[in-house]
N, C-alpha and C positions, 0 to 999 in steps of 0.2 A: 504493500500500500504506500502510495508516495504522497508525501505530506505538501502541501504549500498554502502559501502565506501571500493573504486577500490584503493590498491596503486598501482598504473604503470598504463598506456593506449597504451602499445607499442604493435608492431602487435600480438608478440607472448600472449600478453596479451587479446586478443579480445574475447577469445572462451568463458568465463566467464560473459565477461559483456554482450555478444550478446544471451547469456542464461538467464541472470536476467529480461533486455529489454523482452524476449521473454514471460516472467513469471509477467509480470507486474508490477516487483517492480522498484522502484527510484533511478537508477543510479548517483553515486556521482565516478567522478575521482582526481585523483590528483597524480603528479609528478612535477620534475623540465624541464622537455621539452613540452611546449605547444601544439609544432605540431603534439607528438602522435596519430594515429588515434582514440585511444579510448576515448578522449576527446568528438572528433566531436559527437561521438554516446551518450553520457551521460547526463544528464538532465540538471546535473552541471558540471562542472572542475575547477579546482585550483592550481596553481604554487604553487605548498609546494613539497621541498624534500622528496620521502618516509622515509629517513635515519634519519630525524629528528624526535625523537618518541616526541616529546614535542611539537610542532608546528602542528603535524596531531592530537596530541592528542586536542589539542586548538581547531581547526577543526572540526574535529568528533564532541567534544562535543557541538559546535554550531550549528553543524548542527543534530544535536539529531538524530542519527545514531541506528539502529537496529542489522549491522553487521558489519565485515571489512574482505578483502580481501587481500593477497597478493600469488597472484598470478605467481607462476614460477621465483619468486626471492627471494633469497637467504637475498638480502640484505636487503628488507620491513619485512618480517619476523618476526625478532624481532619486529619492530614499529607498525605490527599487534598485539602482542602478548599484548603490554605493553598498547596499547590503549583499547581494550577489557577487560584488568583487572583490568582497572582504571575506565571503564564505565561499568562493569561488565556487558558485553553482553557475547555471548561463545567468548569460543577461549583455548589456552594452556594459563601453566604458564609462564609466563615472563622470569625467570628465566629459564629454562629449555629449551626455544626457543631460548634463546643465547648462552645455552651453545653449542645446535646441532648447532646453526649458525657461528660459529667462531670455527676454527681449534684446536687452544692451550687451549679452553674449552674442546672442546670434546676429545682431545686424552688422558688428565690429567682426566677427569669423567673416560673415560674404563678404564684407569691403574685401577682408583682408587678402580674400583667395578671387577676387577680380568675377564673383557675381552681379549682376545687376544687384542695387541696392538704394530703398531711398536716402536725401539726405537727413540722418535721425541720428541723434546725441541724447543721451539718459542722464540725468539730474535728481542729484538729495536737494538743492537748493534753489529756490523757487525765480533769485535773483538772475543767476548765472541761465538759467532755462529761459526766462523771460528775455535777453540777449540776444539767444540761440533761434528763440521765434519772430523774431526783428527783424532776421537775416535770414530767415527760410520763407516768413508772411503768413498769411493766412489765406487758403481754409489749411488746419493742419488737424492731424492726429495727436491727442493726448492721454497716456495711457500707462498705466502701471507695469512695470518691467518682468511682474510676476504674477499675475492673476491670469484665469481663464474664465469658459463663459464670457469672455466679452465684457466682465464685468468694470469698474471705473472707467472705463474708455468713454472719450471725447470728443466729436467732429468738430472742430471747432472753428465757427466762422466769422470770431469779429475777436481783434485783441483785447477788447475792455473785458471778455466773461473767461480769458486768459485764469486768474486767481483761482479763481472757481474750479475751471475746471482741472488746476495742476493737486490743489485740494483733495479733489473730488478722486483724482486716482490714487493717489498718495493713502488714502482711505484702504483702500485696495491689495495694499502694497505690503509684502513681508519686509521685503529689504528699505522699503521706504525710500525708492526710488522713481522718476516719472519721464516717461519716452515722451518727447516732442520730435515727432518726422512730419515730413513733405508727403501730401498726398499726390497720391500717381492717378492720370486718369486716366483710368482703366476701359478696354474694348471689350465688349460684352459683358461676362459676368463672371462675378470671382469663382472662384474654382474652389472647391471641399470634396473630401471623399478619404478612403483609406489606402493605405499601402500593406504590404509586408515583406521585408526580409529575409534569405534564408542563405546562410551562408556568406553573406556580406551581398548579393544581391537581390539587387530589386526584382521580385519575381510575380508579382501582384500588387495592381492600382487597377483603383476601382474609380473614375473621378465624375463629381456630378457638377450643378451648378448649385449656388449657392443663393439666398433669398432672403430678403429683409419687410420688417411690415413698416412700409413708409407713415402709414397712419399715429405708429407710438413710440417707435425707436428703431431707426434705419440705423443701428450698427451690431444689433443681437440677432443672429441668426433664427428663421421660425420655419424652417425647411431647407430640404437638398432635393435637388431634382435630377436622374439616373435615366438617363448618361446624359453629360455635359455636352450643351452646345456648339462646344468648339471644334474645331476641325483635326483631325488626324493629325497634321501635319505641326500644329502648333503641340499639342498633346505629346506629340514626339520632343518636342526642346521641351517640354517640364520633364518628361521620363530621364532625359538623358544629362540635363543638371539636376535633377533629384541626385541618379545613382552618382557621380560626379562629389555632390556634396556628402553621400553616404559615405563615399569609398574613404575623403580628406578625415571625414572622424572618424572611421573604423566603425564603424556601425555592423554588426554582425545577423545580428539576429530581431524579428517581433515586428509589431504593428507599430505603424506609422499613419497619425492626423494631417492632412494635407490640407493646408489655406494659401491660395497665390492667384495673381492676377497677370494679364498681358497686358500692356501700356496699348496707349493709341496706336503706337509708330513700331506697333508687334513685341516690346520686347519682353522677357518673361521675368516675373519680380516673386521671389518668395516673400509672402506676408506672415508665417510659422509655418513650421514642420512639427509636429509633436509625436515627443518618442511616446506614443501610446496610443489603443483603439479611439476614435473619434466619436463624441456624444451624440444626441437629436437623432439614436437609433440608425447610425450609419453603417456600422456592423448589419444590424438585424435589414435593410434597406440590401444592401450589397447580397446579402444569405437570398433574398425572393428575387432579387433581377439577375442573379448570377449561380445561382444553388454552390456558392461556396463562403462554408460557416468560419471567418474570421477569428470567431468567439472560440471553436477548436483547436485551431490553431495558433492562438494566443497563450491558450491553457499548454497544450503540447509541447509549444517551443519552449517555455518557463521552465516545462521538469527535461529538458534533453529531450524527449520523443521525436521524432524522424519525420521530421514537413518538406521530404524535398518532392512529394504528390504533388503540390500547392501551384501551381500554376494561374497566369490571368483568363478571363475569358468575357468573351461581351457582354454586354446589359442585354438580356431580356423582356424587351417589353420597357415601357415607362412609369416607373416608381418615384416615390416620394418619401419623405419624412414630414411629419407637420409637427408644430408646437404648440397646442392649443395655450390662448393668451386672451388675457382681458385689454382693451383698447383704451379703458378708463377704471380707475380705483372705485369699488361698491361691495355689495353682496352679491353673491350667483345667485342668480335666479334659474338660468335655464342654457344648454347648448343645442343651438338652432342649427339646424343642416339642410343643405339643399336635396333637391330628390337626389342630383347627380352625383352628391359629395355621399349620400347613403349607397348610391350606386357602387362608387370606386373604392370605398374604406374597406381597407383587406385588412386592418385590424388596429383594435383602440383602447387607449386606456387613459380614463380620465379620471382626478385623482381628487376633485371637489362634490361638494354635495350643495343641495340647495340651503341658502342661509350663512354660507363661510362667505368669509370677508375673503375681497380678492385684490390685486394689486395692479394698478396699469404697468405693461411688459416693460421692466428696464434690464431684465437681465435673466441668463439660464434659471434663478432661483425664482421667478416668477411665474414660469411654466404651470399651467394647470393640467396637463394631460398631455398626451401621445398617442397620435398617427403612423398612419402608413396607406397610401392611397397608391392604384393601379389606375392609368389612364389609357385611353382608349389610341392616344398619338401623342408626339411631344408639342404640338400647337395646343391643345387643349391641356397639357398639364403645364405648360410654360406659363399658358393665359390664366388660369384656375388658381397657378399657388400666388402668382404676382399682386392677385387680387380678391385672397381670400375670402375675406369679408364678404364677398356678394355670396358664400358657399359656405362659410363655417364661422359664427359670430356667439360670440360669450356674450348672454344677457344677464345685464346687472340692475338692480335697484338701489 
């Protein structure tokens, strides 16, 4: 029976551990919220922050551990990374996982190795930032060098709510740091989706488009849409500086979160890479348009087992992700659906009842439920998720 070691137990967390369970081996969780569900399910659980790589490392190695997982976060990541190369089970280097996991690493690595890259400088000090977007202008990006979810980030389009918003990510922020970059304007739509590694190659991407609800907050993702718009030919220059920047960090092994854009004048800009499975059900999205289980494979490659089956393979058909989200702060009352959006929902889980107070969407933690729709062509699910609202609406009193 091989043992590993879950950081997080939160719902989005569960498809992993409910694979291990399934496969016989020894579920071990641990995070700083007890009540997670993925506790209840695990053989063990443990109050230890995933963020503290020193305390799970104490951990692990008590618990004489086979694998580690971090699952769909950004922030265990790294503490998988460093505990794996300490106890030398697989995993990436330590180094290399913090550099994708923190902003002011990764945008100083592309300079450094002659990627496209915007112009973006990271700041403790609100003075020295303030200078730096003097000299770049506005609209710009402002955004905490360590959070995910999207969460303290910025669009920022007039220098006077500058304070605010370097505040507002600083909130955000473990290291109490805040990215000010230049925005790129981008030709079509940003790219999300997953990858995986086997053997230091890219052997699997799945890539979709990416989706905002302009209505509450055009910077928090509320869907992906499989397969991406873009053409072969551009998809080929992200594949090929993908594995380009795997190879310069020695990246070995595991899932990979994909967020990057094409400039107007074509050229290709990483916006993250994240050494981990990708949230808003991008796993579970990839599994129906592709019949290949990421979630498997994530669990697999963690304890050593043999993923070199893993191959890409096209989208089937037109899938989605959705985030169901309130447009304004009230009570739920009710979620409305069109005939068509009952038509294409291949599976749902909504997570409020009538009477919870609900919050207008500023970020992953305001999520009231999850989709996953099938559409009939990509003009109608291009058109449908752009504009949800005439299809899927949270009513509130």
């Amino acid at each position: 029976m091989k043992r590993i070691l879950f950081l997080g137990g939160a719902p989005t967390q569960l498809p992993p551990i409910k694979y291990a369970l399934e496969q016989g081996h020894y579920v071990i969780t641990c995070d700083y919220l007890p009540d997670n569900p993925g506790h209840k399910l695990a053989h063990e659980s443990y109050d230890v922050s995933t963020t503290d790589k020193e305390a799970v490392l104490a951990l692990a190695d008590s618990l004489n551990i086979d694998g580690i997982v971090a699952y769909a976060s950004d922030p265990a990541a790294p503490t998988a990374a460093f505990v794996a190369e300490k106890l030398r089970i697989p995993g990436n280097p330590y180094e290399s996982v913090k550099i994708l996991a923190r902003k002011d690493l990764f945008r100083k690595f592309l300079a450094e190795h002659d990627f496209n890259v915007p112009r973006s400088r990271s700041f403790y000090d609100i003075g020295e930032a303030k200078r730096w977007l003097s000299e770049i202008g506005v609209p710009a990006f402002i955004k905490p060098v360590d959070s995910s979810g999207s969460k303290g980030v910025t669009h920022l389009q007039n220098e006077e709510d500058f304070e605010s918003a370097f505040e507002y990510a600083l909130s955000f922020s473990r290291e109490k740091m805040v990215v000010v970059e230049e925005r790129i304007l981008k030709s079509g739509y940003q790219v999300a989706g997953d990858g995986f590694i086997v053997d230091g190659e890219l052997v699997f991407r799945c890539w979709a488009d990416e989706h905002f609800d302009k209505l509450c907050n055009g910077l928090v993702p509320i869907g992906q849409t499989f397969p991406t718009s873009h053409p072969d030919r551009l998809q080929d220059i992200a594949h090929k500086e993908s594995q380009r920047l795997l190879s310069l960090l020695g990246m070995r092994m595991g899932a990979l979160n994909f967020d990057f854009v094409f400039s107007e004048d074509g050229r290709f800009y990483f916006l993250e890479l994240g050494p981990r499975n990708g949230g808003c059900l991008i796993p579970e999205v990839i599994r129906y348009s592709t019949q290949v289980d990421l979630i498997k494979y994530t669990v697999d490659s963690a304890l050593g087992l043999d993923c070199k089956s893993l191959l890409s393979k096209p989208t089937n058909g037109y899938w989605s992700s959705y985030m169901v989200h309130a447009l304004e702060d009230g009570v739920f009352k009710e979620l409305w659906l069109s005939d068509r959006a009952k038509e294409y929902i291949a599976e749902q889980d909504i997570q409020v009842k009538s009477g919870d107070r609900v919050r207008k969407f500023s970020g992953s933690h305001d999520t009231l439920g999850t989709m996953i729709l099938n559409y009939p062509s990509l003009e109608v699910m291009l058109e449908m998720v752009d504009n949800m609202e005439n299809d899927i609406r949270v009513i509130t009193e």
